[in-house]
C-alpha positions in Angstrom: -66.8 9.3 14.0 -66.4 13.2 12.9 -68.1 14.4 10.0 -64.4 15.2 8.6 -63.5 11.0 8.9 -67.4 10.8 6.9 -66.2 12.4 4.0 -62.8 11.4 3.7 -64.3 7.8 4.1 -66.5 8.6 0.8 -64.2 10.2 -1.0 -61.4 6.7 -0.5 -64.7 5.0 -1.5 -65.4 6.6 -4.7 -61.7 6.8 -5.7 -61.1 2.7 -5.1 -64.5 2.4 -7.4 -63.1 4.4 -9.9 -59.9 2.5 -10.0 -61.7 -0.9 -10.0 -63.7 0.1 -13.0 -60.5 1.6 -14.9 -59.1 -2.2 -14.0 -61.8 -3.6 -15.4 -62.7 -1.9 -18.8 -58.7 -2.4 -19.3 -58.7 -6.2 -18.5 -61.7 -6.4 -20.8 -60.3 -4.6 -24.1 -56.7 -6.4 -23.6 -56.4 -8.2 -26.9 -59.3 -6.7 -28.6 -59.2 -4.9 -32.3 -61.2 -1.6 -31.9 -63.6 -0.3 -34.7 -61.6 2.8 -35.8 -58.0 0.8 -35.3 -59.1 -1.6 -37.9 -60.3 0.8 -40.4 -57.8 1.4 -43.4 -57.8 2.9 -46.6 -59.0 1.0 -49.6 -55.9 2.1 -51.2 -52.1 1.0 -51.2 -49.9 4.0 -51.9 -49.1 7.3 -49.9 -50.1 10.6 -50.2 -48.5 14.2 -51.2 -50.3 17.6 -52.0 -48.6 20.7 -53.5 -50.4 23.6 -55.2 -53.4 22.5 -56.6 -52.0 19.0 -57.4 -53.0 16.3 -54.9 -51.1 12.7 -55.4 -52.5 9.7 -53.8 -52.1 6.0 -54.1 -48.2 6.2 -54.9 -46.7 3.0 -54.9 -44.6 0.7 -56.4 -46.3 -2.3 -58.1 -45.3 -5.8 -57.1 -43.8 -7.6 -60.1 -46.6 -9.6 -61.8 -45.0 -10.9 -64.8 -41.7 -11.5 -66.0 -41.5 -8.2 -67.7 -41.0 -6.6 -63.9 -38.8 -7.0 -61.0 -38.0 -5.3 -58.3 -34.3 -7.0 -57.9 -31.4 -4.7 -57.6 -30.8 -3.3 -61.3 -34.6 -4.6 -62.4 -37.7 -2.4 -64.0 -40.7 -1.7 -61.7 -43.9 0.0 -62.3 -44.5 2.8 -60.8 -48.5 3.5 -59.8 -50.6 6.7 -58.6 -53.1 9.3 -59.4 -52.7 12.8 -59.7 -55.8 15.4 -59.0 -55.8 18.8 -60.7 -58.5 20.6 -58.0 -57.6 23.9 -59.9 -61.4 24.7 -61.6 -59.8 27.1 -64.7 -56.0 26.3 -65.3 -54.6 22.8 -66.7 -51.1 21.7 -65.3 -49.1 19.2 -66.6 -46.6 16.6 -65.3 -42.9 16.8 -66.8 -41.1 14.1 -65.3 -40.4 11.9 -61.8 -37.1 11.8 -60.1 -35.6 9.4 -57.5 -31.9 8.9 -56.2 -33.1 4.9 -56.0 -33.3 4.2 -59.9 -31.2 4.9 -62.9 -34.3 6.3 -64.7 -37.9 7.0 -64.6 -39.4 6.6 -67.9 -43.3 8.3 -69.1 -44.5 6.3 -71.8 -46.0 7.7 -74.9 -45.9 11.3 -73.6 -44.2 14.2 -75.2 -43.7 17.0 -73.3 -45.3 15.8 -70.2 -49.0 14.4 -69.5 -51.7 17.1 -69.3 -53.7 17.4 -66.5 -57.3 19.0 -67.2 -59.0 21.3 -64.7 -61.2 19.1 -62.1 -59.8 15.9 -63.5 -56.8 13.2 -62.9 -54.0 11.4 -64.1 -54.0 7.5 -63.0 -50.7 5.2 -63.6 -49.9 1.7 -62.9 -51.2 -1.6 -64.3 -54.8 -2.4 -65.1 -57.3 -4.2 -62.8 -56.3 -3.0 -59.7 -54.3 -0.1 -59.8 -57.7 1.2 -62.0 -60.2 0.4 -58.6 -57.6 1.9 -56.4 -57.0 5.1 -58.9 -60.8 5.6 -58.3 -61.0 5.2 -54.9 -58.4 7.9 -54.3 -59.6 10.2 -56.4 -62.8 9.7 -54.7 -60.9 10.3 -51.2 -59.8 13.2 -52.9 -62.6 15.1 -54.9 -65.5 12.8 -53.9 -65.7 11.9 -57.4 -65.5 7.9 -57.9 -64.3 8.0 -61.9 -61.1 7.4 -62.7 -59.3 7.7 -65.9 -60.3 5.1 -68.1 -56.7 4.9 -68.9 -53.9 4.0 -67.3 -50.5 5.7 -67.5 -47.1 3.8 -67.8 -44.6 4.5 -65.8 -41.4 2.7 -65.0 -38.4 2.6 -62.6 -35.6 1.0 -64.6 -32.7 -0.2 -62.9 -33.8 -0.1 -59.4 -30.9 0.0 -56.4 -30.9 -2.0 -53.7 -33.3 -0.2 -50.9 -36.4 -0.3 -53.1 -37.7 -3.7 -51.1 -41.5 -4.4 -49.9 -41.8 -3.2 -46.2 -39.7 0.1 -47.0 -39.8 3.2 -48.4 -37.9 5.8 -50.9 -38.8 9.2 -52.0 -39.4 10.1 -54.9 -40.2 13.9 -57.0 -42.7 14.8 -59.2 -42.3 17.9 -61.1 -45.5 19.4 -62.6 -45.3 22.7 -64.7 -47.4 24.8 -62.4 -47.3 23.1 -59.1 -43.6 22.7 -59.1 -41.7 19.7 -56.9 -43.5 17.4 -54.5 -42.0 14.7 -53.0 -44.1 11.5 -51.2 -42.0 8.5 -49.4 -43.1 5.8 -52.1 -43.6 2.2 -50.4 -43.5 -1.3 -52.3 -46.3 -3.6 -52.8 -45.7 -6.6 -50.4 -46.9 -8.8 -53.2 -50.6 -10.9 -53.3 -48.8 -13.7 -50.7 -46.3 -13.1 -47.9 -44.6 -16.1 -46.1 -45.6 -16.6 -42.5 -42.8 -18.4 -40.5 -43.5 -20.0 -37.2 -41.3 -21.4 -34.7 -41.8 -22.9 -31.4 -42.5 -19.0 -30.1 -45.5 -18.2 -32.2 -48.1 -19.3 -29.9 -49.3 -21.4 -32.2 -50.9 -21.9 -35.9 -53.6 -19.1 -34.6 -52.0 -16.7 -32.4 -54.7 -15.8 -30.7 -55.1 -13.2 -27.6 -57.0 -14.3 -24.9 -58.3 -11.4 -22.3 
């Protein structure tokens, strides 16, 4: 044997080990949930900077009384918190707009909410929306307090294509940081109905490897 078939022997050698052990770290993660795929955001709602305004935890909240529904012509509330990370200069928001509602109503506000320097503006319903408003504003500033209160705001008369699972955009205009617009989605609600049929694999659905 020539010292040319020696190495072209190793190097077949090395290659088939390399593929074997490619084979085999693939066979072994099939089915597996990895660390950093499993790792969400404590929060609900999406996300939307402009200026110095950063909006986070925009969503719509699933109905929880009868006061609420998010049926075709219903009233929703509308949740999120929106960061001032300007240090001098106070902005304020003057409305919300969206082609997927009749109206978007700011309780007890005139003019607009304020929005101090360094601070935030939370809306939605208490509970919750309160430990989610802090959480983003935490993602956002690395500050865990929230406003202690919570803003109202509504969508009234909703249109058909504001469903859980989907999204629609909506615009906030603020005074200084002008237009931003953030895909809103829609709570899924605390419960959503599993169906099974004779292709689920099962009650479990488990993934061998």
């Amino acid at each position: 044997m020539t010292a040319l078939d020696k190495s072209t022997r190793r190097v077949a050698t090395a290659v088939a080990l390399a593929a074997g052990a490619a084979l085999t770290l693939s066979a072994c993660s099939a089915g597996q949930i990895t660390q950093t795929s499993s790792q969400v955001a404590a929060v609900n709602g999406n996300k939307a900077d402009g200026g110095s305004i950063a909006l986070r935890n925009v969503h719509v909240v699933y109905p929880n009384s009868e006061a609420y529904s998010i049926e075709p012509g219903g009233t929703a509330v509308l949740a999120f918190t929106a960061i001032n990370n300007n240090e001098y200069i106070a902005d304020r928001l003057l409305g919300i707009s969206t082609d997927f509602a009749e109206a978007v109503t700011i309780a007890d506000t005139t003019g607009g909410p304020e929005i101090e320097p360094q601070s935030a503006l939370a809306a939605g319903l208490p509970a919750q929306d309160a430990a989610q408003s802090a959480e983003a504003e935490a993602q956002a500033t690395g500050s865990s307090t929230a406003p202690a209160d919570l803003l109202l705001v509504t969508l009234d008369g909703l249109s058909e294509g504001v469903r859980p699972g989907l999204t629609f955009p909506a615009t906030f205009t603020f005074e200084n940081a002008g237009d931003i617009t953030v895909p809103v989605p829609v709570d899924a609600g605390p419960e959503t109905e599993r169906h099974i049929s004779d292709k689920s694999g099962g009650e479990s659905g488990a993934v061998g490897h």
